[in-house]
N, C-alpha and C positions, 0 to 999 in steps of 0.2 A: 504494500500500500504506500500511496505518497505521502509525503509527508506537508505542511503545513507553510514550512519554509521552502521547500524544494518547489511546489506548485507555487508561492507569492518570485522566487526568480522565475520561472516558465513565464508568468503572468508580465509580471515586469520586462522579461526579453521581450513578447512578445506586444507590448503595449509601448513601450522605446521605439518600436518601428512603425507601430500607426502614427505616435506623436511625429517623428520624422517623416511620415509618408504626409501628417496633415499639412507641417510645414512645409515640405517641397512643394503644394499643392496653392498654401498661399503666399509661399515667397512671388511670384509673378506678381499677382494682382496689387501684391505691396508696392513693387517695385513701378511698376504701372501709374498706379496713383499718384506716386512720389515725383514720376518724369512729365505727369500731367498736370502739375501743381498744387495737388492734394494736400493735404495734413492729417487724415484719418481713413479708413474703410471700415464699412458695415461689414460682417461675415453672419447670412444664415445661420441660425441655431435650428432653431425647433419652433414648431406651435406650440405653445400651451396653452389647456384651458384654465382660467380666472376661478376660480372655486372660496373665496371669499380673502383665501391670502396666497401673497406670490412669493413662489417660490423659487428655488433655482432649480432648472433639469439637466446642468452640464453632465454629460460624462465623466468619467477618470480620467480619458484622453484628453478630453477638451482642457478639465483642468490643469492636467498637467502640458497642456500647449499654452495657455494661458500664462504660465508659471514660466515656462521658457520665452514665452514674447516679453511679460516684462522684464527677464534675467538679460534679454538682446537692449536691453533700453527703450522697449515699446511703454506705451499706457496702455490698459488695454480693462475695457467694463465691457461687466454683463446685462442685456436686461432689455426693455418691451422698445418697440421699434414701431411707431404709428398706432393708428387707433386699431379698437378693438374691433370685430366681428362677429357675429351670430351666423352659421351655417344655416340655409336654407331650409335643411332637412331637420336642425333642430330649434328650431324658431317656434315659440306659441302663438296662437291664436293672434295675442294681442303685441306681438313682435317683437316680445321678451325671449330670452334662452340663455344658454351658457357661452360668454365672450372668449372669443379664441382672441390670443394675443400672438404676432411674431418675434420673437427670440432671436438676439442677435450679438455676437462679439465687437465690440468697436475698438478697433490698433486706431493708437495715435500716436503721433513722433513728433 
């Protein structure tokens, strides 16, 4: 059987390489912004729905890319990105329902 420590390095090798695969992926669009005059980019996160208090949904990866953008000198928040929404399909009557919000990383330099 594994052991506790053995699976947390498995885990950890294997979570070093999504962090690195997520940074290869927005090193570009950093870079882009930066030759275009920028000062920051939004990065998708996630929807979440509003359920009386908000939370955070990052991942471990996320976190720990997070952790490395600002160890690189970045700024870098989490959190709601424009107004909110009700899906169609879960909309009442009287055009109430559960507020989906979009989730988003913001690098600033």
């Amino acid at each position: 059987m594994i052991t506790a420590k053995e699976a947390r390095s498995l885990y950890d090798d294997h979570s070093s390489a999504e962090v690195k695969a997520y940074l290869a992926k927005i090193d570009p669009v950093i870079r882009e912004a930066a030759k275009d005059g920028k000062q920051f980019v939004v990065l998708y996160v996630d929807g979440l729905w509003e359920a009386g208090q908000y939370q955070s949904n990052l991942t471990s990866v996320q976190v720990r890319v997070k952790a490395e953008l600002e160890a690189l000198g970045f700024h870098v928040t989490y959190g709601k990105v424009g107004n909110g929404s009700i899906p169609r399909g879960r909309m009442n009557d009287d055009g109430t329902g559960p507020t989906y919000y979009n989730t988003c990383l913001t690098v600033s330099w």
